[in-house]
C-alpha positions as CSV (number, residue, x, y, z in Angstrom):
1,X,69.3,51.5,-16.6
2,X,67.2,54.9,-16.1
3,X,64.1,53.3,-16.8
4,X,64.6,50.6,-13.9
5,X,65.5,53.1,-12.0
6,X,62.4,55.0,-12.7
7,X,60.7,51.9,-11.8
8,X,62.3,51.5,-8.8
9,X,60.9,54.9,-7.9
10,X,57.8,54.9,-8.3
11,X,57.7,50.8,-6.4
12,X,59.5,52.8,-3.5
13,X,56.7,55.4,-3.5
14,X,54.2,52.8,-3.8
15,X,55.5,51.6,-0.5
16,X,56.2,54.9,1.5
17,X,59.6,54.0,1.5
18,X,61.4,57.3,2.6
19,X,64.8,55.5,3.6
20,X,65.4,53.9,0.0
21,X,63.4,57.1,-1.6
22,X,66.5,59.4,-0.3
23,X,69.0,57.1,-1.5
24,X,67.6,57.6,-5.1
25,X,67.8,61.7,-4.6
26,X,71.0,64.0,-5.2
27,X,71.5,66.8,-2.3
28,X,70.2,69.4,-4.8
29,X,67.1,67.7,-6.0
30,X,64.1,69.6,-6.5
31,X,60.5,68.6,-6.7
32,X,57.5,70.8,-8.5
33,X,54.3,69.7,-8.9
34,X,50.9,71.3,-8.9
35,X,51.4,71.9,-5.2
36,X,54.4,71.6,-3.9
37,X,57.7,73.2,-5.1
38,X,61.1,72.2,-2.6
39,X,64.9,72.4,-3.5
40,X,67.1,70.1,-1.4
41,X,67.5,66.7,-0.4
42,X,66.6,66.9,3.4
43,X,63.4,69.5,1.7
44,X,62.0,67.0,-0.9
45,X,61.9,64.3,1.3
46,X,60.1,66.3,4.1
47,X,57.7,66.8,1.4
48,X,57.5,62.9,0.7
49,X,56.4,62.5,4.3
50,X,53.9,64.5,4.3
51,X,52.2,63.5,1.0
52,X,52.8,59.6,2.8
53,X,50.7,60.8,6.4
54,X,48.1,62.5,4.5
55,X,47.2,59.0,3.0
56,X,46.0,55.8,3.9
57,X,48.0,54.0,0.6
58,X,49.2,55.6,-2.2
59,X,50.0,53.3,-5.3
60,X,52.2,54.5,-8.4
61,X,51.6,52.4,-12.0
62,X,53.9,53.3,-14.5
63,X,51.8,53.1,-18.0
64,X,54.9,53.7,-19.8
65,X,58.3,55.2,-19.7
66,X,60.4,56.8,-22.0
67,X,64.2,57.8,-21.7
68,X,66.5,60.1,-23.5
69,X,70.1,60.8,-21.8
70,X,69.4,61.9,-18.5
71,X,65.5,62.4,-18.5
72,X,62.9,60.0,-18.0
73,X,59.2,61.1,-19.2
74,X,57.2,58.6,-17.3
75,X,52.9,58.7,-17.7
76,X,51.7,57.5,-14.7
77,X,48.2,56.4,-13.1
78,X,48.3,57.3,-9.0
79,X,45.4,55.6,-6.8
80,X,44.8,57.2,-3.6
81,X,43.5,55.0,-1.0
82,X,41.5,53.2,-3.4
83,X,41.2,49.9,-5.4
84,X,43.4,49.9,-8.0
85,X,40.1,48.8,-10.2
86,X,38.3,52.4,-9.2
87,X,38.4,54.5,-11.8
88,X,38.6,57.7,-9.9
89,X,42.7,58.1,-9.9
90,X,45.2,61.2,-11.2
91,X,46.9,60.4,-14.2
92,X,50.4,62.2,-14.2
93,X,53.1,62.9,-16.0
94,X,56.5,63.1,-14.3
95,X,60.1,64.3,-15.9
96,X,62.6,62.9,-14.0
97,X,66.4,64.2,-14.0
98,X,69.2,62.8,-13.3
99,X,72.8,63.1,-12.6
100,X,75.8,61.5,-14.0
101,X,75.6,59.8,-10.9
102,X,72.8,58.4,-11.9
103,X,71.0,60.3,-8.8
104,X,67.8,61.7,-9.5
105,X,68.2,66.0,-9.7
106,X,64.9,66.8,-10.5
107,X,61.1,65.5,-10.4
108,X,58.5,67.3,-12.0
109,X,55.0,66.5,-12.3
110,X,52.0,67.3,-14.7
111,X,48.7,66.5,-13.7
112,X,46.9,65.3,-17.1
């Protein structure tokens, strides 16, 4: 179930999908990464769009998921405005939280 929903996360992303991105969220999510660190739904979401403007496409491949409860450790390979062939891309790791609600609480990503 968690992993799917992972999946569906990242296909979202792929597609600058903010409406169906939100629905995934809890109202306290928070979202760290190397740059960015935002607590709240309406926040993290903000943060979304402006990652989404600053790009022309952005395109998420899971390489490989793994769940245990409520977290997801998900590798993944992101191509900015490129061909997915190109080699130059950011391998990541994110740990995604969720809720009992199965909403996510917290994204956190690792560049490799």
């Amino acid at each position: 179930m968690l992993k799917n929903l992972c999946e569906k996360y990242f296909e979202l992303f792929s597609k600058k999908d903010i409406n169906s991105l939100s629905k995934l969220f809890s109202n306290d999510i928070s979202l760290i990464d190397w740059e960015i660190k935002e607590v709240g739904k309406e926040n993290v979401v903000k943060a979304n769009k402006k990652i989404f403007n600053s790009v022309d496409s952005i395109n998420v491949i899971p390489q490989k998921i793994n769940v245990n409860k409520n977290v997801a450790m998900c590798m993944i390979k992101i191509v900015i405005n490129q061909d997915l062939d190109d080699e130059d891309h950011l391998k990541v790791i994110d740990v995604i939280t969720f809720n009992d609600s199965n909403l996510i609480t917290e994204i956190s990503a690792y560049k490799q």
